[in-house]
Structure formats: C-alpha cells, structure tokens
PDB file with one MODEL, atoms N, CA, C and O in Angstrom:
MODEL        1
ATOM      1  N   UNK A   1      49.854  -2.578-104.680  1.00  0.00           N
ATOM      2  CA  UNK A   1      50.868  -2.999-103.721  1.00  0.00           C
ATOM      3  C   UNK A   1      50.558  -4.424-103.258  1.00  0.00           C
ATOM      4  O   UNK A   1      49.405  -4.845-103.176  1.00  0.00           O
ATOM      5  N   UNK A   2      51.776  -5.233-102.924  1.00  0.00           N
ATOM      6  CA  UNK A   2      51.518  -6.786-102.469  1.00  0.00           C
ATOM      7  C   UNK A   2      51.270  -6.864-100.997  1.00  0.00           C
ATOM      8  O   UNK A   2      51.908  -6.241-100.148  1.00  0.00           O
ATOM      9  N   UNK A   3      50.085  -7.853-100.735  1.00  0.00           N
ATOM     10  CA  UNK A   3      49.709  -7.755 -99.493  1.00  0.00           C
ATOM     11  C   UNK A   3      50.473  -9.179 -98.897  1.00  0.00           C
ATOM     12  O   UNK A   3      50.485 -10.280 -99.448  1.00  0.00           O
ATOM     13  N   UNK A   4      51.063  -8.818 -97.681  1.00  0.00           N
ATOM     14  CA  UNK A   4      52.221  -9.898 -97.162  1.00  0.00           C
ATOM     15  C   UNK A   4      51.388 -10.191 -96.198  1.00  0.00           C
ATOM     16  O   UNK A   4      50.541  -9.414 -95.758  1.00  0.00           O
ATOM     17  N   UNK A   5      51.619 -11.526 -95.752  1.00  0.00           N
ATOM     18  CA  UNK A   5      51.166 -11.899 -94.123  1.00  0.00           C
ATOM     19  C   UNK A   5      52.270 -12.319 -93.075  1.00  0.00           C
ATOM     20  O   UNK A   5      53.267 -13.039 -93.123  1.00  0.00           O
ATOM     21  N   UNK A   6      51.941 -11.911 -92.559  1.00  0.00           N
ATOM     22  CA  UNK A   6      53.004 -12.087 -91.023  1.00  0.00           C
ATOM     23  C   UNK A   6      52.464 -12.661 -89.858  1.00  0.00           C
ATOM     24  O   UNK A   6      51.369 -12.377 -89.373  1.00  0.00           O
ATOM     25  N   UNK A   7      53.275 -13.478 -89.429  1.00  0.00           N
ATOM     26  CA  UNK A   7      52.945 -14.096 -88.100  1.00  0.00           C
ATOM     27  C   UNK A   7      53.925 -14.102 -86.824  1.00  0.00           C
ATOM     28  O   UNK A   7      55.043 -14.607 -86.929  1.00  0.00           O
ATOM     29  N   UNK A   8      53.472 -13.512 -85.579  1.00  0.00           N
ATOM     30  CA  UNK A   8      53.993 -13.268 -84.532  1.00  0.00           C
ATOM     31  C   UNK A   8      54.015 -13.988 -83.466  1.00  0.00           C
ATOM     32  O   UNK A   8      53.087 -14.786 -83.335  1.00  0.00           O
ATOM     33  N   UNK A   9      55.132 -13.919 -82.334  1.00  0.00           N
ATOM     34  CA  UNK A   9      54.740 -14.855 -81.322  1.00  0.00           C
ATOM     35  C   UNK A   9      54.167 -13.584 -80.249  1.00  0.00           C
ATOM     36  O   UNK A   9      54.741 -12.496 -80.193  1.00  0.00           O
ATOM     37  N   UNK A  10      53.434 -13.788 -79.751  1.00  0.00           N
ATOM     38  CA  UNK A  10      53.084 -12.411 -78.848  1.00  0.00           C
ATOM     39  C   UNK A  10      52.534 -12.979 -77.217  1.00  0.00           C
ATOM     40  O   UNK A  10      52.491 -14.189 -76.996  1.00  0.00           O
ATOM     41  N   UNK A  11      52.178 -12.077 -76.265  1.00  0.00           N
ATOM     42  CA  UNK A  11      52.091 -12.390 -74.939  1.00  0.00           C
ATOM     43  C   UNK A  11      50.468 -11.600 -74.715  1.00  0.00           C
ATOM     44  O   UNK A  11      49.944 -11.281 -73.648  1.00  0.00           O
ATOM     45  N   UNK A  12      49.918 -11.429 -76.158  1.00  0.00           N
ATOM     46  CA  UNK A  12      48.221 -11.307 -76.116  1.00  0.00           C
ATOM     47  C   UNK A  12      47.206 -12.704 -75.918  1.00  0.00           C
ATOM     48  O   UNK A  12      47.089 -13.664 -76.681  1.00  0.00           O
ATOM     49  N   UNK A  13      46.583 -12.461 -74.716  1.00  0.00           N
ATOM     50  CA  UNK A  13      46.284 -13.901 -74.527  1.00  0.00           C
ATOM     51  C   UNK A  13      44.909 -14.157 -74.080  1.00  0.00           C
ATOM     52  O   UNK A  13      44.432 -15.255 -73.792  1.00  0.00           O
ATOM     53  N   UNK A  14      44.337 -13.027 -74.059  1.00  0.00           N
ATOM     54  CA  UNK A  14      42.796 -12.878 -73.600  1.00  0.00           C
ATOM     55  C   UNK A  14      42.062 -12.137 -74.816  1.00  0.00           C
ATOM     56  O   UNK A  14      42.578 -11.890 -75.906  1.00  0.00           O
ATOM     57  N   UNK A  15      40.519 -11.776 -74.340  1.00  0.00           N
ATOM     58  CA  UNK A  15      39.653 -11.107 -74.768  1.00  0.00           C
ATOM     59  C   UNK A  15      40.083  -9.864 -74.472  1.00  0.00           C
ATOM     60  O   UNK A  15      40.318  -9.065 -75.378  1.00  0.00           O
ATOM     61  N   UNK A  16      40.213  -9.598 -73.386  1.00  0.00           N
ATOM     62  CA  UNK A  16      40.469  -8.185 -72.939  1.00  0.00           C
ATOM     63  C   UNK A  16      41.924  -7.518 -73.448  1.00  0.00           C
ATOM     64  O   UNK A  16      42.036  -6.293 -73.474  1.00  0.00           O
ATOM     65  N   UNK A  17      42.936  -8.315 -73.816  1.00  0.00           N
ATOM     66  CA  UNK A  17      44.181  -7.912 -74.165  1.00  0.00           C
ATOM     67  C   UNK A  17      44.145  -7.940 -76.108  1.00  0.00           C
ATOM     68  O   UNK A  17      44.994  -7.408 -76.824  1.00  0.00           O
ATOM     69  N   UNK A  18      43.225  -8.520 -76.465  1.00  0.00           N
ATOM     70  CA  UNK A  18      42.471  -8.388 -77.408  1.00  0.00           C
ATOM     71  C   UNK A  18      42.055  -7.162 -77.911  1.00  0.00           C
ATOM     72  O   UNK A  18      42.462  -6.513 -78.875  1.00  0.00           O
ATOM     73  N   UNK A  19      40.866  -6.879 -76.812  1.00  0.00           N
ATOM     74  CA  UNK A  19      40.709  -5.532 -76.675  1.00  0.00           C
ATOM     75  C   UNK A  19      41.124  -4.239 -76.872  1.00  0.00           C
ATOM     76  O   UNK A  19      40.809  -3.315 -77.621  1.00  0.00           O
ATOM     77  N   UNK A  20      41.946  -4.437 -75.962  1.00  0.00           N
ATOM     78  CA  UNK A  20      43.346  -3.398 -75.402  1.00  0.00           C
ATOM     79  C   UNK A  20      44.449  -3.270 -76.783  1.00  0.00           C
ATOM     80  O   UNK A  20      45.419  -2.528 -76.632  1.00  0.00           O
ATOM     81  N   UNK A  21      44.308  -3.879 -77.896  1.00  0.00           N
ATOM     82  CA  UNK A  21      45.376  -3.853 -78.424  1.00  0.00           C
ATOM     83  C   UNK A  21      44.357  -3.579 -80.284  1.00  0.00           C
ATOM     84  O   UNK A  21      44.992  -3.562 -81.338  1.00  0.00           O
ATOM     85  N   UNK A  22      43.218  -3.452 -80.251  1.00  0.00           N
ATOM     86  CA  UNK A  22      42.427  -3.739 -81.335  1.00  0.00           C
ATOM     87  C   UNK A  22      42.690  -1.881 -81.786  1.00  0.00           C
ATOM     88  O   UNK A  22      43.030  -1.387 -82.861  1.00  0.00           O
ATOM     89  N   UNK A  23      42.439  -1.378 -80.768  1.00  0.00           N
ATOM     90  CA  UNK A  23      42.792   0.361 -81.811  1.00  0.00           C
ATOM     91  C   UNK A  23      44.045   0.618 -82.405  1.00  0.00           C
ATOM     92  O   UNK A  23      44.343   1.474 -83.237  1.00  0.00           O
ATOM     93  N   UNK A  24      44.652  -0.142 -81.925  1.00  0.00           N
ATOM     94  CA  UNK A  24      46.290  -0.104 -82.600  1.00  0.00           C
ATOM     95  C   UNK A  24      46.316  -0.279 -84.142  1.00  0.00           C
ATOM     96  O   UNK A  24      46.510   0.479 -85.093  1.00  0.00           O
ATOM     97  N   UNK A  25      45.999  -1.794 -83.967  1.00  0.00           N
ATOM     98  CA  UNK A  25      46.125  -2.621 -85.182  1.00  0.00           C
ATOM     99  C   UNK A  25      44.996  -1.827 -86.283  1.00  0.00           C
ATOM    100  O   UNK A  25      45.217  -1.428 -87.427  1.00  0.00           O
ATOM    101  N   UNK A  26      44.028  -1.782 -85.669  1.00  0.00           N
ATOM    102  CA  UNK A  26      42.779  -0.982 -86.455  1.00  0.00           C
ATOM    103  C   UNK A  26      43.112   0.334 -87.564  1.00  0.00           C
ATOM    104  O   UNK A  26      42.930   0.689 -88.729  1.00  0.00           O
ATOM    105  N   UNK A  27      43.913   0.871 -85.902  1.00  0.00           N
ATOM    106  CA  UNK A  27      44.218   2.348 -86.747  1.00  0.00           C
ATOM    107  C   UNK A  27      45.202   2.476 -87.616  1.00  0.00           C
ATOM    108  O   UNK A  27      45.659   3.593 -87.857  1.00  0.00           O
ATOM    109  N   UNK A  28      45.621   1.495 -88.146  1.00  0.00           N
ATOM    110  CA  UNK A  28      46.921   1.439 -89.018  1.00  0.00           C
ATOM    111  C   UNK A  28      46.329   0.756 -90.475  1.00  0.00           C
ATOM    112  O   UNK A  28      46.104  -0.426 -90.733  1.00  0.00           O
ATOM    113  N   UNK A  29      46.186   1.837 -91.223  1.00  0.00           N
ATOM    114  CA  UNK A  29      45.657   1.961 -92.585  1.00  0.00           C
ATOM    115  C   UNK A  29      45.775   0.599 -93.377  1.00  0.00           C
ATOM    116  O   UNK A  29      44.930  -0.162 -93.849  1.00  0.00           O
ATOM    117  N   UNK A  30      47.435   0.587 -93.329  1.00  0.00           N
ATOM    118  CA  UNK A  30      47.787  -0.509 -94.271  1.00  0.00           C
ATOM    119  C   UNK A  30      47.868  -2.063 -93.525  1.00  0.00           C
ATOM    120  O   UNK A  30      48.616  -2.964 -93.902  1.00  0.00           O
ATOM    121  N   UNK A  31      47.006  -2.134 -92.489  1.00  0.00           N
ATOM    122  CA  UNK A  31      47.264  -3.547 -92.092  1.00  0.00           C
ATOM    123  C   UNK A  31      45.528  -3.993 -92.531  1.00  0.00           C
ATOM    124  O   UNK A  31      44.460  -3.509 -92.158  1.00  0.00           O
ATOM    125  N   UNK A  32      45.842  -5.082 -93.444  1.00  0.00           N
ATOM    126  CA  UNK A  32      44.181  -5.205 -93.725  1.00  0.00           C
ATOM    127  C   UNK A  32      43.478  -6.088 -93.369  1.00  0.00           C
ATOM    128  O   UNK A  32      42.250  -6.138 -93.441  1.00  0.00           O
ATOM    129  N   UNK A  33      44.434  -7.103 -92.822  1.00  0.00           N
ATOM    130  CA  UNK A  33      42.844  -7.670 -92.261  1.00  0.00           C
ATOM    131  C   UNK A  33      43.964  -8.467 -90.588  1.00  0.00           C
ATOM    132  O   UNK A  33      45.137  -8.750 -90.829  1.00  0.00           O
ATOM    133  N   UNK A  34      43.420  -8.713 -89.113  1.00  0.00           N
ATOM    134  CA  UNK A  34      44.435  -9.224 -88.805  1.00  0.00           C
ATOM    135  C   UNK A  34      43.801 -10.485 -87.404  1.00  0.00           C
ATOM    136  O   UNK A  34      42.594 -10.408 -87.175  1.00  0.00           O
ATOM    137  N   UNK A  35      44.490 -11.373 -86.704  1.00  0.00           N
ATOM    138  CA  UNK A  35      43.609 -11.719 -85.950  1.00  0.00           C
ATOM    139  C   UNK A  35      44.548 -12.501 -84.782  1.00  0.00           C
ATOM    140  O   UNK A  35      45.707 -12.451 -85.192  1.00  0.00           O
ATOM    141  N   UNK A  36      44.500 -13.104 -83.670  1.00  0.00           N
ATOM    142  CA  UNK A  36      45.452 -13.456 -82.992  1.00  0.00           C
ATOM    143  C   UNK A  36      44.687 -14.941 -82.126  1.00  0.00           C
ATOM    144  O   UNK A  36      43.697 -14.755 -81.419  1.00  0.00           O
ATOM    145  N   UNK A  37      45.270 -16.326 -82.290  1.00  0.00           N
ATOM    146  CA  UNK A  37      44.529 -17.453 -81.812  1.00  0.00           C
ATOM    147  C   UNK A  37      45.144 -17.417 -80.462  1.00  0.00           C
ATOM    148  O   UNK A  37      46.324 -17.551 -80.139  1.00  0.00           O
ATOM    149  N   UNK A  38      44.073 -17.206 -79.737  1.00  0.00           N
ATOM    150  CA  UNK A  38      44.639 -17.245 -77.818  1.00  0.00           C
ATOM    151  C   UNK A  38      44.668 -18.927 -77.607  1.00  0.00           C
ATOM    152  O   UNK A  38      44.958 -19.440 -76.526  1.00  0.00           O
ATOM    153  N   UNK A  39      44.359 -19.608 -78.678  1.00  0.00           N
ATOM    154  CA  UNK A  39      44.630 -20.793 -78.468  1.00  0.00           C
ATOM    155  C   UNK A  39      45.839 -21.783 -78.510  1.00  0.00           C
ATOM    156  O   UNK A  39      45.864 -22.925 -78.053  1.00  0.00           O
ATOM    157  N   UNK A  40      46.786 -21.139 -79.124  1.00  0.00           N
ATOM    158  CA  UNK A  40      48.158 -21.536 -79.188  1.00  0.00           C
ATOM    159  C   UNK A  40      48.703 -21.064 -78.516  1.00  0.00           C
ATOM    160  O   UNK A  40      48.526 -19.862 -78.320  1.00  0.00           O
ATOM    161  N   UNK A  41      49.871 -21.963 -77.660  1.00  0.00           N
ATOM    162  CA  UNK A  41      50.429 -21.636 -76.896  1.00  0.00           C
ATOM    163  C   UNK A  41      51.576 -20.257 -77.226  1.00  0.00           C
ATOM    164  O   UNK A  41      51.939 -19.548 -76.287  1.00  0.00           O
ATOM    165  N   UNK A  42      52.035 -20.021 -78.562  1.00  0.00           N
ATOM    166  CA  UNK A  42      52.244 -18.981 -78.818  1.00  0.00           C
ATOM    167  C   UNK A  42      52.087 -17.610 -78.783  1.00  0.00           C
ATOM    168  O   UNK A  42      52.856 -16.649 -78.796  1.00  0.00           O
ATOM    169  N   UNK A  43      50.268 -17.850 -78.711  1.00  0.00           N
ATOM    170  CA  UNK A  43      49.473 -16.430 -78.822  1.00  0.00           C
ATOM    171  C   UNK A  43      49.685 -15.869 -80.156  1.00  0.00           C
ATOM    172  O   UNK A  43      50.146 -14.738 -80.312  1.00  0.00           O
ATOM    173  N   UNK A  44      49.260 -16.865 -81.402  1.00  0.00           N
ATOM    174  CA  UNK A  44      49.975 -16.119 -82.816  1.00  0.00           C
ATOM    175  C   UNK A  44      48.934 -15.340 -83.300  1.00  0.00           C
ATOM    176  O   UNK A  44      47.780 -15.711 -83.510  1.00  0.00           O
ATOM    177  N   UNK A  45      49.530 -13.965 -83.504  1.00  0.00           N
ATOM    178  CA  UNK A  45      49.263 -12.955 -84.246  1.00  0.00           C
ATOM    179  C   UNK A  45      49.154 -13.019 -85.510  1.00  0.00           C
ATOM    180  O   UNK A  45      50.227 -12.855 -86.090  1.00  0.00           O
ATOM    181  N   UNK A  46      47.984 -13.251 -86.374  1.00  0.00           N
ATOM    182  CA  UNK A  46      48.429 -12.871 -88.040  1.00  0.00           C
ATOM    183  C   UNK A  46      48.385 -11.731 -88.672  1.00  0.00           C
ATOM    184  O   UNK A  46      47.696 -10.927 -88.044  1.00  0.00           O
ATOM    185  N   UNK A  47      48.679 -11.441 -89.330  1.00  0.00           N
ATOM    186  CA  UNK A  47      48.731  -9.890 -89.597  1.00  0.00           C
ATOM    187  C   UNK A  47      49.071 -10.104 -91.409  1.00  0.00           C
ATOM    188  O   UNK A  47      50.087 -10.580 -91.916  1.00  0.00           O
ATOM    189  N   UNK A  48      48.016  -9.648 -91.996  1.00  0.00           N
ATOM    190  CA  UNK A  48      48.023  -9.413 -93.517  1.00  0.00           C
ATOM    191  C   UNK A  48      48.080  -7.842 -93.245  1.00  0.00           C
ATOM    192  O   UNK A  48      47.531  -7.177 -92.367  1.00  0.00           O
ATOM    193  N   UNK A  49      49.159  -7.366 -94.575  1.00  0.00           N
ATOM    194  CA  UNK A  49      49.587  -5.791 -94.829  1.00  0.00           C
ATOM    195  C   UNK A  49      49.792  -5.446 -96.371  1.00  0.00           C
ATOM    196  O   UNK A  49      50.215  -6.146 -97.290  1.00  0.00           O
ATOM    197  N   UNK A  50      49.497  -4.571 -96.350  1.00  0.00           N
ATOM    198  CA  UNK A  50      50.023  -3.809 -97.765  1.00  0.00           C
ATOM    199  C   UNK A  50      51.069  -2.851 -97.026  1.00  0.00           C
ATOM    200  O   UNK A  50      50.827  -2.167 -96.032  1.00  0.00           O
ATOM    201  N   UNK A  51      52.219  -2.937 -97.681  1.00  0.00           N
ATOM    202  CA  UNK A  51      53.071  -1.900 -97.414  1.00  0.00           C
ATOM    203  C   UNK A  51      53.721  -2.066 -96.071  1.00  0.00           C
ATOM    204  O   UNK A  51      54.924  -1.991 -96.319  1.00  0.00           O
ATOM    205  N   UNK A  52      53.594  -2.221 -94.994  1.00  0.00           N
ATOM    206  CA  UNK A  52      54.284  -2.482 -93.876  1.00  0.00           C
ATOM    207  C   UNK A  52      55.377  -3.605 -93.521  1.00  0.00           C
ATOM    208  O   UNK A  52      54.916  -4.717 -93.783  1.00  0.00           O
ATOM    209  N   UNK A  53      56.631  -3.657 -93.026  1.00  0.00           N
ATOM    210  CA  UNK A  53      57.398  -4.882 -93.059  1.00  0.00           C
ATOM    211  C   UNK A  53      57.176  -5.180 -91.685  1.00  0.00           C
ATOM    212  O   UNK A  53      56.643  -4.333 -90.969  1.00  0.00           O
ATOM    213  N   UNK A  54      57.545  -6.356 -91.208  1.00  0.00           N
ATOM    214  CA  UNK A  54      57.032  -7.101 -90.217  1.00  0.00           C
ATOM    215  C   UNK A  54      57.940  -6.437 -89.119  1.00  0.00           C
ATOM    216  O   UNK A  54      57.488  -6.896 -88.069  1.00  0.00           O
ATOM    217  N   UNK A  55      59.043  -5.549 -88.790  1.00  0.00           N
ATOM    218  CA  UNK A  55      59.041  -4.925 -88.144  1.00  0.00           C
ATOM    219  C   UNK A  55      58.507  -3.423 -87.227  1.00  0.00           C
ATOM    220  O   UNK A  55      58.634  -2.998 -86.079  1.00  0.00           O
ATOM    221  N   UNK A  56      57.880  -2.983 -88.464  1.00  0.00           N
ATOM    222  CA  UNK A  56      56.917  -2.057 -88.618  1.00  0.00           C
ATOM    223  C   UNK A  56      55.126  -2.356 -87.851  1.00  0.00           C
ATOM    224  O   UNK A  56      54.375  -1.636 -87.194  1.00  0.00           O
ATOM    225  N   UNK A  57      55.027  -3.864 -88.398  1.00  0.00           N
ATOM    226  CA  UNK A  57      53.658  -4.117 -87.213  1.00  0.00           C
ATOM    227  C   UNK A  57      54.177  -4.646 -86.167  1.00  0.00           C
ATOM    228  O   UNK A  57      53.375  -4.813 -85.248  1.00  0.00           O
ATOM    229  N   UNK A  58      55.198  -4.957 -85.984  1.00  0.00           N
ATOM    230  CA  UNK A  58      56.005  -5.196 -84.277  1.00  0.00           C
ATOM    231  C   UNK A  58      55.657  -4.266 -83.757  1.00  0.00           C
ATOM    232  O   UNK A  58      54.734  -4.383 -82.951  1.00  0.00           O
ATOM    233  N   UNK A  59      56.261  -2.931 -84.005  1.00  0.00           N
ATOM    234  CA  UNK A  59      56.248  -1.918 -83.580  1.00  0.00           C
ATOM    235  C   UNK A  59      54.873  -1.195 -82.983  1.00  0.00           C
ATOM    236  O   UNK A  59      54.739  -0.587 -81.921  1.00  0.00           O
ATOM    237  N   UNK A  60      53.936  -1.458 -83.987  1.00  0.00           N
ATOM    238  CA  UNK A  60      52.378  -1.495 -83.329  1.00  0.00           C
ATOM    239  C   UNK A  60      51.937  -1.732 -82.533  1.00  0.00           C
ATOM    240  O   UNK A  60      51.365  -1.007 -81.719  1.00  0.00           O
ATOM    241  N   UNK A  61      52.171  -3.491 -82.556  1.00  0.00           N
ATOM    242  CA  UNK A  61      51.686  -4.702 -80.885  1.00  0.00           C
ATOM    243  C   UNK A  61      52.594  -3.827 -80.034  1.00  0.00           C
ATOM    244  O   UNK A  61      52.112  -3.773 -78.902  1.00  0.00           O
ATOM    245  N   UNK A  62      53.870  -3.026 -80.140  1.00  0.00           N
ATOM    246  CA  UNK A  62      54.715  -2.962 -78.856  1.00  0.00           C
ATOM    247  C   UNK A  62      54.009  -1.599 -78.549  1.00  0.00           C
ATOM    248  O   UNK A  62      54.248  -1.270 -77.387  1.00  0.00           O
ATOM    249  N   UNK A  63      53.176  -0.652 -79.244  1.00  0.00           N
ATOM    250  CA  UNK A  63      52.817   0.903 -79.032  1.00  0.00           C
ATOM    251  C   UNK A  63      51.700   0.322 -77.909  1.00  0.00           C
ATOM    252  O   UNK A  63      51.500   0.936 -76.861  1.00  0.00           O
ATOM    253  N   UNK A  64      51.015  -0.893 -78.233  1.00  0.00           N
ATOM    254  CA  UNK A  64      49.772  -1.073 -77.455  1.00  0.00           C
ATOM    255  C   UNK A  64      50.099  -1.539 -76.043  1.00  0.00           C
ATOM    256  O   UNK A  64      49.318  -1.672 -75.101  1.00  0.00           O
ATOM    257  N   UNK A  65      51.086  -1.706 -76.075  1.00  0.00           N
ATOM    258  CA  UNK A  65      51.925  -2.677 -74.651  1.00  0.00           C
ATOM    259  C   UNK A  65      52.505  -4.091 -74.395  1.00  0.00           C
ATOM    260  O   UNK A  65      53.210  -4.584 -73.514  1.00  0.00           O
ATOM    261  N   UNK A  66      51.962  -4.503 -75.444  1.00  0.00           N
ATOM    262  CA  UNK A  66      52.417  -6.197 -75.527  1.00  0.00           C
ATOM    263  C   UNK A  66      53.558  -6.563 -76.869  1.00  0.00           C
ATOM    264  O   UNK A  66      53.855  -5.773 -77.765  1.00  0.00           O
ATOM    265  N   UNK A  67      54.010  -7.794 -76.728  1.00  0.00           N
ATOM    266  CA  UNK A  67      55.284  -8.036 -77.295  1.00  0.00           C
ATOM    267  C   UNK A  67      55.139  -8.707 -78.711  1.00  0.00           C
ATOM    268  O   UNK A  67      53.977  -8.805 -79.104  1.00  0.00           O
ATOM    269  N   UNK A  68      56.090  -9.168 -79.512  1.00  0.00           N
ATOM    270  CA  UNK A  68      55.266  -9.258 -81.115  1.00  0.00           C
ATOM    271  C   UNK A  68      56.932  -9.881 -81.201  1.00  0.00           C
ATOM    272  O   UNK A  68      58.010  -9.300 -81.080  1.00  0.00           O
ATOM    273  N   UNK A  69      56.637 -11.107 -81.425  1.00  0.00           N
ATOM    274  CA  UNK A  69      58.452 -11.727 -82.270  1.00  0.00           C
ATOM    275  C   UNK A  69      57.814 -12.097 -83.411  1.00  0.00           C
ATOM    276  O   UNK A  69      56.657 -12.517 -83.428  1.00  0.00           O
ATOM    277  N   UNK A  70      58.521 -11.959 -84.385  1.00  0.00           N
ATOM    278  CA  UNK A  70      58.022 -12.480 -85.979  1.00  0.00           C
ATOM    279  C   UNK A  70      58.518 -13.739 -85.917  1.00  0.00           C
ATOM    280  O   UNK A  70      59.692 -13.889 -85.580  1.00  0.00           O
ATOM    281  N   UNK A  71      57.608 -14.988 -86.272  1.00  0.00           N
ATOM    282  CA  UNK A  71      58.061 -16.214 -86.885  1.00  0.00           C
ATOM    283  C   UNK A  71      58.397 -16.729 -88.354  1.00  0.00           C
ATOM    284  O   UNK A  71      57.641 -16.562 -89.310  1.00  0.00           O
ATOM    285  N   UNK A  72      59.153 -17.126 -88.390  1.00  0.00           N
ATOM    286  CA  UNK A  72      59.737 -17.486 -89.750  1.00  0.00           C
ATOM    287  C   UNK A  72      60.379 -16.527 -90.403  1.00  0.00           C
ATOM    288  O   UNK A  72      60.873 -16.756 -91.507  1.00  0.00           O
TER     289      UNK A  72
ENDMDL
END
C-alpha cells in the first residue's frame, strides 16, 4: 500500500497538548510515522499513512480534542 503524507493546520501547540493527543495518533495502526512543529504559527501536523485519507486522520486529531484542517 502507498504511504501518503498529509499536512494539517491544527490548534496543538504545546508539549502537553502534544501529549494529550500522542495515544490517538499512536493507536492508529496505519499512520506511520507523524509529528507536529509548535513552531509555526500554524501548529503543522505531518502525518505519513498507509491507507488512511486525510479526512480520516482529521478525524483522529478531532477524537483527541483538538482541530486538524488539511493543507493543500
């Protein structure tokens, strides 16, 4: 299967919201590797997947509590 990458605008912006949001992403088989720069004013999420469409790891960031817009 082709592994896609996705990038989000999100409202994760700390260590701790980091935290708070790492069993999500974790526990989801097909997301393989993922990471989020609190350094952009964006808060961008990357997210490499096998199998998942970028609404599908939206749906993840939003199970954990925080927000996920796909860019591009």
């Amino acid at each position: 299967m082709e592994t896609k990458e996705y990038r989000f605008k999100t409202n994760i912006n700390c260590g701790g919201c980091i935290a708070s949001v790492s069993p999500f992403l974790n526990a989801e088989t097909r997301i393989a590797e993922w990471k989020v720069d609190t350094t952009d004013k964006d808060k961008v999420l990357t997210v490499k997947s096998e199998g998942l469409s970028a609404e599908e790891v939206a749906n993840v960031v939003r199970s954990a509590g925080y927000k996920a817009e796909p860019i591009g």
